[in-house]
C-alpha positions in Angstrom: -198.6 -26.1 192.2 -202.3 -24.6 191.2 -203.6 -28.2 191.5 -202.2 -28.1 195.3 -203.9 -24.6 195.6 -207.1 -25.8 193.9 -207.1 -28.9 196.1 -206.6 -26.9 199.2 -209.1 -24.4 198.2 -211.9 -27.2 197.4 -210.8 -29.2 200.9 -211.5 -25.7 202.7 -214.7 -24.9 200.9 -215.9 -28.8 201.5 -215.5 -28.3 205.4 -216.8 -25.4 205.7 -219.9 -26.1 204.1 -219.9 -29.0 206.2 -219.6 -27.7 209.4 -222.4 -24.9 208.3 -224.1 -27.9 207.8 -223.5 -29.5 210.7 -224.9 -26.3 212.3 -228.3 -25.9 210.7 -228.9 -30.3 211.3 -228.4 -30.1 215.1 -230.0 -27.2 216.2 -232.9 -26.2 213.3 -234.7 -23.0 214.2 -238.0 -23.1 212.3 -240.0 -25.7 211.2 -239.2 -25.5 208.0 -235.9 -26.6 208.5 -237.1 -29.6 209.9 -238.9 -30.3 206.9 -236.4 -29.6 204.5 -233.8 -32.0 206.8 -236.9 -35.0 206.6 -236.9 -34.7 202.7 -233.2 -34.3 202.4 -232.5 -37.2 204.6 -235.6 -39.4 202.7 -233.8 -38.5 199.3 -230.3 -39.6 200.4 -231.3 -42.5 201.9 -233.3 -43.5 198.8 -230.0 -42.8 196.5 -228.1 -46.0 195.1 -224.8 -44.1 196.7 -226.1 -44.4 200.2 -228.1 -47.7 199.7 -224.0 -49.4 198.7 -222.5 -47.1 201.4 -224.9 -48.9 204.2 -224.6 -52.4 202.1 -221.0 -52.0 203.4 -222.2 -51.3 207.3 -222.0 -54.6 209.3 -225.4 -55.4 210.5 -224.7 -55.0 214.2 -223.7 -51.2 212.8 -226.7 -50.3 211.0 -229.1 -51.5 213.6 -226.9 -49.5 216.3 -227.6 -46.5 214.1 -230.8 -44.3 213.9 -231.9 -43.3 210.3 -230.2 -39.5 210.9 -226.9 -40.2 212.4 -226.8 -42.6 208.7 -227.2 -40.1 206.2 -225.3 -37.6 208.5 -222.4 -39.8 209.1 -222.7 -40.8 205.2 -222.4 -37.3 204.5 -219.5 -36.8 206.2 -217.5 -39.5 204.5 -218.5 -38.6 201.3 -217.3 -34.7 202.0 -214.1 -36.4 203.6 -213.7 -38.1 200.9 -214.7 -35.6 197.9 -212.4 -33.1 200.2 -209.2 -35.6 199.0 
């Protein structure tokens, strides 16, 4: 039972922080945020985790994507997948 509870508690806490994330990506404020979202984005993609993630993508996939919706649509199915 508390690995249910711990589960549901860590799936809730995942997607919340996700969609808070979500949030501050598609509509940053200052400029600041912008820069923090460029070197974010320039460290995930440099990670071995995303570099096999995208070595999975067919090519016609990766070419249809730009660099952000990548590492936001990586980030995604890693929370989805961390949430389970």
């Amino acid at each position: 039972m508390s690995k249910v509870i711990l589960r549901t508690s860590r799936h809730h806490k995942i997607i919340h922080f996700w969609h808070s994330f979500q949030m501050s990506i598609s509509s940053p404020t200052p400029t600041n945020d912008t820069s923090i979202w460029t070197s974010l984005k320039q460290a995930i993609s440099a990670s071995s985790g995303f570099q096999n993630w995208a070595s999975q993508l067919s090519t016609p996939e990766r070419a249809d994507l730009n660099p952000d919706t990548l590492v936001q649509r990586y980030l995604r199915e890693t929370l989805e997948t961390l949430a389970y």
